[in-house]
VOBA-1610 file (N, C-alpha, C; in pm, whole numbers, padded with zeros to 5 digits, always signed):
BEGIN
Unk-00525+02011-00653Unk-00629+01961-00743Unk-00613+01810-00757Unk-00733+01741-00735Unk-00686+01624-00780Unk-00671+01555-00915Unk-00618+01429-00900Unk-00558+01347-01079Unk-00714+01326-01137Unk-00703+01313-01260Unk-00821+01293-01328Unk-00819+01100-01285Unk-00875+01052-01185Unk-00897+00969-01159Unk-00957+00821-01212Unk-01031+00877-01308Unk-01112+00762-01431Unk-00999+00712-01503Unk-00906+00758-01529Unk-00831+00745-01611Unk-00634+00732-01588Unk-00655+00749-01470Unk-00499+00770-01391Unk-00426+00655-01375Unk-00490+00521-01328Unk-00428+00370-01317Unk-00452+00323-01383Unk-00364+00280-01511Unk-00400+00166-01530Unk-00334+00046-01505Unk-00257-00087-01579Unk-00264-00190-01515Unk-00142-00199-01403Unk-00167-00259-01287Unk-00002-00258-01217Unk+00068-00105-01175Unk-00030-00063-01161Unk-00031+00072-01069Unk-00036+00109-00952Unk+00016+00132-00843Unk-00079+00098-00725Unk-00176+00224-00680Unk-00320+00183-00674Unk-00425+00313-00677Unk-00483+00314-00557Unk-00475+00228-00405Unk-00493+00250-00313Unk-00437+00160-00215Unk-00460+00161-00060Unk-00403+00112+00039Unk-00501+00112+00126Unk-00484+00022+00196Unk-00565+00008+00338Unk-00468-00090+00450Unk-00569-00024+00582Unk-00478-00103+00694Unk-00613-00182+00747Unk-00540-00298+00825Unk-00658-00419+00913Unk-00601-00328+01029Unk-00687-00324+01125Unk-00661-00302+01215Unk-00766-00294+01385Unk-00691-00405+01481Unk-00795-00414+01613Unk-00934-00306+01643Unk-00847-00201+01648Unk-00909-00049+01696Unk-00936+00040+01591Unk-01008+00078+01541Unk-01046+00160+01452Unk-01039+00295+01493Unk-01097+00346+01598Unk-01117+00485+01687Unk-00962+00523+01709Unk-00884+00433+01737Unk-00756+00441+01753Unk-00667+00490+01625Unk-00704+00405+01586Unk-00617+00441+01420Unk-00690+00535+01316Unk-00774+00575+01355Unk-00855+00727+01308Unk-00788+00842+01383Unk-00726+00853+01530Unk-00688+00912+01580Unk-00499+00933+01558Unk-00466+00811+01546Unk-00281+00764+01516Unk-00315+00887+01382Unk-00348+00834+01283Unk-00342+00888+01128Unk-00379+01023+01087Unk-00490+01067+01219Unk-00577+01197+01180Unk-00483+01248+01259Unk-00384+01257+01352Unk-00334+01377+01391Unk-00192+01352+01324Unk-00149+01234+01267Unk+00004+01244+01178Unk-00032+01286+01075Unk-00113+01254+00961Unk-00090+01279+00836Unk-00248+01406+00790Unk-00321+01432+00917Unk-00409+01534+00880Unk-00490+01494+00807Unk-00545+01378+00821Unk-00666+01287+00746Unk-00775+01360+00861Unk-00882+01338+00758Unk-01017+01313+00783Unk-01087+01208+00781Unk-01178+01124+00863Unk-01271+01046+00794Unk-01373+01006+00772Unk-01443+00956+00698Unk-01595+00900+00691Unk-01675+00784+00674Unk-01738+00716+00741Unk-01795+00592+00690Unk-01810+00527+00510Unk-01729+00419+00564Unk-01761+00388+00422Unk-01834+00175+00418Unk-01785+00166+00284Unk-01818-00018+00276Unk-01819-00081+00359Unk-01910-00175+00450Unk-01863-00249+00530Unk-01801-00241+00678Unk-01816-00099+00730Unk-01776-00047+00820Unk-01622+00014+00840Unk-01593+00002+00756Unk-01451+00078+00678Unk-01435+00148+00715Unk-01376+00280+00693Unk-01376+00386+00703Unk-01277+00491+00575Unk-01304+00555+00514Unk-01229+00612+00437Unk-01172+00745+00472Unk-01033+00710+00474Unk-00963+00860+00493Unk-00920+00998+00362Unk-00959+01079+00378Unk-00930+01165+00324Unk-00807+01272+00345Unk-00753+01344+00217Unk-00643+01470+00286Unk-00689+01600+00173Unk-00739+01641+00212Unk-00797+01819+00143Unk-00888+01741+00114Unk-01029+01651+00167Unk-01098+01641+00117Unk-01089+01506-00001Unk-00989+01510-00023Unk-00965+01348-00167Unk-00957+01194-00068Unk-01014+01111-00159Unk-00955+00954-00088Unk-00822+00940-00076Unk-00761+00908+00013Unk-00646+00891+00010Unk-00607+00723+00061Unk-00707+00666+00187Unk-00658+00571+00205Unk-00775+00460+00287Unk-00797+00378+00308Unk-00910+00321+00391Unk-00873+00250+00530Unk-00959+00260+00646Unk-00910+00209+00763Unk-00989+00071+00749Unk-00994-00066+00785Unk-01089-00178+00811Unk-01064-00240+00983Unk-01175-00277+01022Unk-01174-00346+01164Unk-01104-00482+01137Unk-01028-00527+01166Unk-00951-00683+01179Unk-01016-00777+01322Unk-01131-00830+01209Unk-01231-00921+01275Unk-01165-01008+01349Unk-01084-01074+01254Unk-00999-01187+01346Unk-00875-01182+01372Unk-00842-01183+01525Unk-00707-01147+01573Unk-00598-01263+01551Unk-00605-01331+01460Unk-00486-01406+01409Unk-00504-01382+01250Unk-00485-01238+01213Unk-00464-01218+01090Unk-00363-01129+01097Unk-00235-01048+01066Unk-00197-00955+01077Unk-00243-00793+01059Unk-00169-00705+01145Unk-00215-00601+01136Unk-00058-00545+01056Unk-00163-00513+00940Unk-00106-00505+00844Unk-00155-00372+00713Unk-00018-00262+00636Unk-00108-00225+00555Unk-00105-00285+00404Unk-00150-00274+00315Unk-00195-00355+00222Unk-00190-00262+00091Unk-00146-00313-00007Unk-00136-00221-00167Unk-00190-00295-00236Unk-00272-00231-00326Unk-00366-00281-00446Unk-00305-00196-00550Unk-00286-00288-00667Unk-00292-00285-00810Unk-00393-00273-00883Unk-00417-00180-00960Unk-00529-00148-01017Unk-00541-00273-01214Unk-00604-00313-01226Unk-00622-00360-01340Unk-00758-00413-01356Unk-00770-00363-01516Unk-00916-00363-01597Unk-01014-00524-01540Unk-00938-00588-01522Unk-00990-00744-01565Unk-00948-00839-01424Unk-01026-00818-01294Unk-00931-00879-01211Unk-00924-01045-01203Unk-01029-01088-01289Unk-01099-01244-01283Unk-00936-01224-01368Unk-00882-01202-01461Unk-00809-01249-01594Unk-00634-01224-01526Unk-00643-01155-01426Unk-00555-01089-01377Unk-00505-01230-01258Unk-00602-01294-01200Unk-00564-01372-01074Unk-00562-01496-01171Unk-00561-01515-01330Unk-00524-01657-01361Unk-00379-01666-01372Unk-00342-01521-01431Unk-00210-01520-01460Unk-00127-01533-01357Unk-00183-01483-01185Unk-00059-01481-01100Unk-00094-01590-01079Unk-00167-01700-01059Unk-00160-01860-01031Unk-00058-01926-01129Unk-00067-01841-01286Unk-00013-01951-01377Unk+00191-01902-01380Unk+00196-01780-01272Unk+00297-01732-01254Unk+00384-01806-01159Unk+00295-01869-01105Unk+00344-01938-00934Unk+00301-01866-00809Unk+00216-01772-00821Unk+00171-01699-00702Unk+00048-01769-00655Unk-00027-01737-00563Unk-00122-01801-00468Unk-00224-01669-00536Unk-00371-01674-00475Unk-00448-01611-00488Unk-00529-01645-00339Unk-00498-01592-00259Unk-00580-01581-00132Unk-00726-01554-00093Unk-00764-01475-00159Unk-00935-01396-00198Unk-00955-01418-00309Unk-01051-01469-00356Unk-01091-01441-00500Unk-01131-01327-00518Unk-01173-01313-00651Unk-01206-01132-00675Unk-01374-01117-00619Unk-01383-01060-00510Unk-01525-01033-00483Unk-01556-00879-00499Unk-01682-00888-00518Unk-01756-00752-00513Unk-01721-00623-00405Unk-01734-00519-00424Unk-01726-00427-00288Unk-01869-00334-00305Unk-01947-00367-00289Unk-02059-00303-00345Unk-02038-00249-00496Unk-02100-00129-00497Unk-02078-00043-00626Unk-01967+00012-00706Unk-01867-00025-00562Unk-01740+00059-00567Unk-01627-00019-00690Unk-01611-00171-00657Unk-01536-00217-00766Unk-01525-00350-00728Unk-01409-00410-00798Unk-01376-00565-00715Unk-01219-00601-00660Unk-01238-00675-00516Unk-01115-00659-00524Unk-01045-00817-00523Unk-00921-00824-00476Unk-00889-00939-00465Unk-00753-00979-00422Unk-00689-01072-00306Unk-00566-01061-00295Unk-00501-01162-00299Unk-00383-01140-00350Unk-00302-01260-00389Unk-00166-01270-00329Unk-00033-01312-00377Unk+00110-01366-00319Unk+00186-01372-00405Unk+00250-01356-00438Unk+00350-01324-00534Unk+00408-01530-00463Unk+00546-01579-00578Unk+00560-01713-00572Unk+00683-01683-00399Unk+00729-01572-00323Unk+00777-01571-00240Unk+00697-01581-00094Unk+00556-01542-00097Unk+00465-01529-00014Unk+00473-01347-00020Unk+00487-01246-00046Unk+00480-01133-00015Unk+00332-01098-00075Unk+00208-01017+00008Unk+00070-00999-00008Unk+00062-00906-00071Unk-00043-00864-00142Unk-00086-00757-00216Unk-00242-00758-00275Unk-00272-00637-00306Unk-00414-00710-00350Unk-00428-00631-00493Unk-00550-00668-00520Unk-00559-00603-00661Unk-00693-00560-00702Unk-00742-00455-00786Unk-00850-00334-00767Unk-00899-00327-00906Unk-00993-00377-00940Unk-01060-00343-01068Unk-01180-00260-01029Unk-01148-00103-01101Unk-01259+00012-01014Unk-01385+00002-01102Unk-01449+00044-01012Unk-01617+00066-01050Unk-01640+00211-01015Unk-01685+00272-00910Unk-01744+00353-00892Unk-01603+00442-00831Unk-01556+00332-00770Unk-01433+00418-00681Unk-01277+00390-00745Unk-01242+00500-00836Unk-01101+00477-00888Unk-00987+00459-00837Unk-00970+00519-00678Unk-00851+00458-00657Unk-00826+00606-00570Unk-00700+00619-00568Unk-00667+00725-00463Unk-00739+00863-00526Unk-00761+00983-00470Unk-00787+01111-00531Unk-00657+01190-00535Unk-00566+01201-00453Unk-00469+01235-00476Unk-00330+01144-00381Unk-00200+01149-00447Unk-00082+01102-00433Unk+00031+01160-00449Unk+00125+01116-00393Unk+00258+01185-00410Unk+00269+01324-00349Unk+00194+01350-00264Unk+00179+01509-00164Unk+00199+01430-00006Unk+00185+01517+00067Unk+00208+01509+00232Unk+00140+01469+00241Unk+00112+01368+00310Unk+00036+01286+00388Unk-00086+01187+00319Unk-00031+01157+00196Unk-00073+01085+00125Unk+00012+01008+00047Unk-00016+00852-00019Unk+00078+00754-00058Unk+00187+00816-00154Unk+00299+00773-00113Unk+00437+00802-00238Unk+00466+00687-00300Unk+00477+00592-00243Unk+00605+00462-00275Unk+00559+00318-00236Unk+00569+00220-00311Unk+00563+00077-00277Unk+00669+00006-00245Unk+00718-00018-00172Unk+00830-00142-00209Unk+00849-00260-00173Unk+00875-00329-00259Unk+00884-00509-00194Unk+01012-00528-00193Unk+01035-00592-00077Unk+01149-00642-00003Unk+01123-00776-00035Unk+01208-00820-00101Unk+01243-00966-00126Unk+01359-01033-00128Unk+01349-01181-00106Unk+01489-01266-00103Unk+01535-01274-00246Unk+01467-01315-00335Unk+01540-01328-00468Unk+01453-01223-00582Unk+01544-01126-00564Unk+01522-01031-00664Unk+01536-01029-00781Unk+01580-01147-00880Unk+01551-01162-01004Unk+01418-01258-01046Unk+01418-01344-00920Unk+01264-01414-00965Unk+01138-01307-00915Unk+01147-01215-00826Unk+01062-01054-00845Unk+01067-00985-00959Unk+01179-00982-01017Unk+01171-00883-01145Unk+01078-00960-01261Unk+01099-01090-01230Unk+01066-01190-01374Unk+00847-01192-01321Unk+00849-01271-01194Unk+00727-01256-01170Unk+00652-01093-01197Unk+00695-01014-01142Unk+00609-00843-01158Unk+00621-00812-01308Unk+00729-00811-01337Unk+00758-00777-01522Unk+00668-00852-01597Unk+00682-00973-01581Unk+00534-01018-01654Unk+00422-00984-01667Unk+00381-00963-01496Unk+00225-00924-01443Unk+00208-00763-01485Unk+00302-00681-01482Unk+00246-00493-01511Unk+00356-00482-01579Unk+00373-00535-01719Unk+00523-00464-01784Unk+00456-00356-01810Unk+00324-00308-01881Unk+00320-00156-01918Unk+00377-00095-01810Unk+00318-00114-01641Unk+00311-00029-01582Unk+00513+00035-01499Unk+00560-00133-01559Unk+00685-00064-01544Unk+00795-00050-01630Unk+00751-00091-01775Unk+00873-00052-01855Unk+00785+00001-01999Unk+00671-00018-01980Unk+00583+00060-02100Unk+00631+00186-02096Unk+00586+00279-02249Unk+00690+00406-02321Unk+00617+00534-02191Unk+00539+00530-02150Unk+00439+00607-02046Unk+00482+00591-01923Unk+00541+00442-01869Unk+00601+00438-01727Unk+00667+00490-01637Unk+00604+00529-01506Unk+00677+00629-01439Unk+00657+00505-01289Unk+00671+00477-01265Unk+00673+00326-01174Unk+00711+00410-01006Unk+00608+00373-00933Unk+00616+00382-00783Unk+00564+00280-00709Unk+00701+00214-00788Unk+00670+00064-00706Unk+00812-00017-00721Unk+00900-00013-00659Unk+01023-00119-00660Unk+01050-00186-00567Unk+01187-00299-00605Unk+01218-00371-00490Unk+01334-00342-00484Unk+01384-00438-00348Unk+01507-00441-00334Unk+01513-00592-00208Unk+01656-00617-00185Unk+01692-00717-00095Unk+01618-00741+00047Unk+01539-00794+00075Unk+01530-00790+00276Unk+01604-00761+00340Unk+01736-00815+00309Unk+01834-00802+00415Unk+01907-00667+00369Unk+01858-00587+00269Unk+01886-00461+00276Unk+01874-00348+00412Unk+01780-00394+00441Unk+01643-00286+00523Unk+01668-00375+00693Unk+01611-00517+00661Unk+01579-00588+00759Unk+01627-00745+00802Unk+01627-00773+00925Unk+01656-00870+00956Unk+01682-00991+00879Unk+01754-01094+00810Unk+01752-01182+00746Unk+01610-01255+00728Unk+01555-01292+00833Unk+01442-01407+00886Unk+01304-01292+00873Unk+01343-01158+00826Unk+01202-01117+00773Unk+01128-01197+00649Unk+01014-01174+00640Unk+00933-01207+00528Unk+00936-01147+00422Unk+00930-01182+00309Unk+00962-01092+00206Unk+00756-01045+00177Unk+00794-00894+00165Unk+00672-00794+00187Unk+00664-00707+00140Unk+00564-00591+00114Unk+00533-00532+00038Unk+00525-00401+00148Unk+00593-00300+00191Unk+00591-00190+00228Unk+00504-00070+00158Unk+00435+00001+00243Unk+00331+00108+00182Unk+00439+00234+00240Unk+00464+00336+00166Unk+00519+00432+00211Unk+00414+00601+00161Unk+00427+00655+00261Unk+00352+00792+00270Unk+00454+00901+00274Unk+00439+01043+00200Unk+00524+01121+00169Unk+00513+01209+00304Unk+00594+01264+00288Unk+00623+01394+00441Unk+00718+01479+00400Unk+00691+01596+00429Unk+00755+01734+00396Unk+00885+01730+00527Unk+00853+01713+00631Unk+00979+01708+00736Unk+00970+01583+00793Unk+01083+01465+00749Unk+01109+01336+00802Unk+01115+01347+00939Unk+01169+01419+00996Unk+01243+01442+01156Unk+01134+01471+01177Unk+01021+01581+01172Unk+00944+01612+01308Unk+00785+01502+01260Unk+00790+01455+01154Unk+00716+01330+01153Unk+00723+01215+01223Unk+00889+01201+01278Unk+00918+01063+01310Unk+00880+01098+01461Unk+00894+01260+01516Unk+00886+01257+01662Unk+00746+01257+01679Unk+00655+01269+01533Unk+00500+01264+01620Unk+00421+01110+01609Unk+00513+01032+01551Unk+00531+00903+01575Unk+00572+00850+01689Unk+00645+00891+01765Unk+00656+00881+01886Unk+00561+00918+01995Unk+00538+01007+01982Unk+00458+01089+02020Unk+00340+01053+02030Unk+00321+00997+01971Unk+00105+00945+01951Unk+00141+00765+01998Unk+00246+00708+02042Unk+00238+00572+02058Unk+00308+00460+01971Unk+00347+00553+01847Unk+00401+00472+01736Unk+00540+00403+01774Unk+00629+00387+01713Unk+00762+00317+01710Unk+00847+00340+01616Unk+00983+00416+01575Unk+01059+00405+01487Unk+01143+00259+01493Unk+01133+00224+01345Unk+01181+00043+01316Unk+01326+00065+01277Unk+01322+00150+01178Unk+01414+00165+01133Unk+01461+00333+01044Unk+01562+00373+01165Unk+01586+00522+01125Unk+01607+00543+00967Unk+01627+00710+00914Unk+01629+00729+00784Unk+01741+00671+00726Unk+01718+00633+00555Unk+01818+00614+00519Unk+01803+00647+00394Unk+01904+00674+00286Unk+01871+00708+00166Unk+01882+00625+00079Unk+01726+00624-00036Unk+01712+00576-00136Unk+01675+00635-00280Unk+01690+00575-00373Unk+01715+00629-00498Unk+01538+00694-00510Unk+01477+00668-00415Unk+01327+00750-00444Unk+01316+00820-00325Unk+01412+00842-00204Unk+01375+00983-00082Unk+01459+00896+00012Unk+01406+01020+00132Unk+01492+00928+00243Unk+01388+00866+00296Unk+01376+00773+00337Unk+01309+00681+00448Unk+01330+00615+00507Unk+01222+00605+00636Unk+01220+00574+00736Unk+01112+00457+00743Unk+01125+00378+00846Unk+00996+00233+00879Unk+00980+00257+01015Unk+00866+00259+01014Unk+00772+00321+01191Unk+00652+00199+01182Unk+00607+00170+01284Unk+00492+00086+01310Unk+00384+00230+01402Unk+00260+00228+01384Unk+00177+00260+01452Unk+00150+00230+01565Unk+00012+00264+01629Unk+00032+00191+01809Unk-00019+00097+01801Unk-00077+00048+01686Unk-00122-00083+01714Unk-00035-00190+01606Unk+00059-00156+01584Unk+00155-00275+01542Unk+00170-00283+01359Unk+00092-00208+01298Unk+00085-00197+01152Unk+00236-00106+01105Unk+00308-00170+00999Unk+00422-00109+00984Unk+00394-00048+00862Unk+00469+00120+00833Unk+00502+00142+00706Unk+00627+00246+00705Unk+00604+00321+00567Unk+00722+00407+00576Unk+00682+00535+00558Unk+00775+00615+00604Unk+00782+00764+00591Unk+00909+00824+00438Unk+00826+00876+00348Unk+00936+00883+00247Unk+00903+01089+00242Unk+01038+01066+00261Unk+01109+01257+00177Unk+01162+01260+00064Unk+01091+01342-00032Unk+01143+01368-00159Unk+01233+01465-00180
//
């Protein structure tokens, strides 16, 4: 069944994801035979994926090939004009201003003061995921960063309800870069998707063209794994 959706995110939540990506037909095909999506035309030539039927995630064409292929987490909050003064007056960048998406809502993406991307979702018509935290739909955020107390200070500001308010149940943390990855990585924002069997997920990652980055390992929210797709978009595989 899905979450009562009108009402499920509020601020500093993360309520959906999307990937840029060259090939669209391609990555309808990578996703629809790993995670058992469906999909359908949506905004702009989009495409929205579904799992039993719910939103779960959106595909976009990456017009211009010097942008990364990349997937992307949005924060849901009421007010996104009021929302992108604060991460400027935080030290973050604001990359997009908040524009329209038709009917659906507004979005907008910004940078935290390390450079790590994210965007942010004030809903209209379209609330955000239909369902989460099941197979083959979003579990986990995490930002990988170099200085993890100026992350705690920047995000704690921007969504304290959403992570230390009396209601907070937070699926969204960080930890070190050089935890996970190479020193000279970027500090980034990882999208992770749940899976019932890590192992025979990772071989149909293989299997369809993908890449394991980095085998399982355990964290205080599942085990996971970092795989890139066939066309170069990285995320994670999390077991609960």
């Amino acid at each position: 069944m899905a979450e009562n959706r009108a009402s499920a995110y509020g601020e500093g939540v993360p309520c959906w994801v999307d990937a840029q990506l060259p090939d669209l037909a391609a990555g309808r095909r990578f996703y629809g035979e790993l995670f058992g999506w469906t999909f359908e035309g949506a905004y702009g030539g989009s495409v929205w994926a579904r799992k039993d039927g719910e939103p779960v995630a959106a595909l976009a064409h990456k017009a211009d090939g010097r942008l990364p292929t990349v997937w992307t987490v949005y924060f849901a909050t009421p007010d996104v004009v009021r929302l992108t003064g604060r991460i400027r007056d935080a030290g973050g960048q604001v990359f997009m201003a908040p524009m329209p998406v038709g009917e659906l809502g507004t979005a907008a993406l910004a940078a935290d003061p390390e450079g790590a991307v994210f965007g942010l979702w004030q809903a209209a018509r379209h609330p955000g995921f239909g369902v989460r935290h099941k197979a083959g739909t979003f579990g986990w955020a995490e930002l990988y960063a170099r200085d993890t107390e100026s992350a705690n200070t920047f995000y704690g500001g921007l969504f304290t309800d959403a992570l230390f308010g009396p209601e907070a149940a937070p699926d969204f943390g960080r930890a070190p870069v050089s935890d996970v990855f190479p020193v000279e990585m970027p500090p980034h924002f990882l999208v992770h998707f749940r899976v019932d069997d890590i192992t025979a997920v990772l071989g149909a990652v293989r299997r369809l063209g993908g890449r394991v980055q980095v085998p399982p390992f355990e964290t205080s929210y599942g085990n996971v794994a970092v795989v890139t797709d066939n066309q170069g978009a990285s995320f994670a595989l999390q077991q609960r």
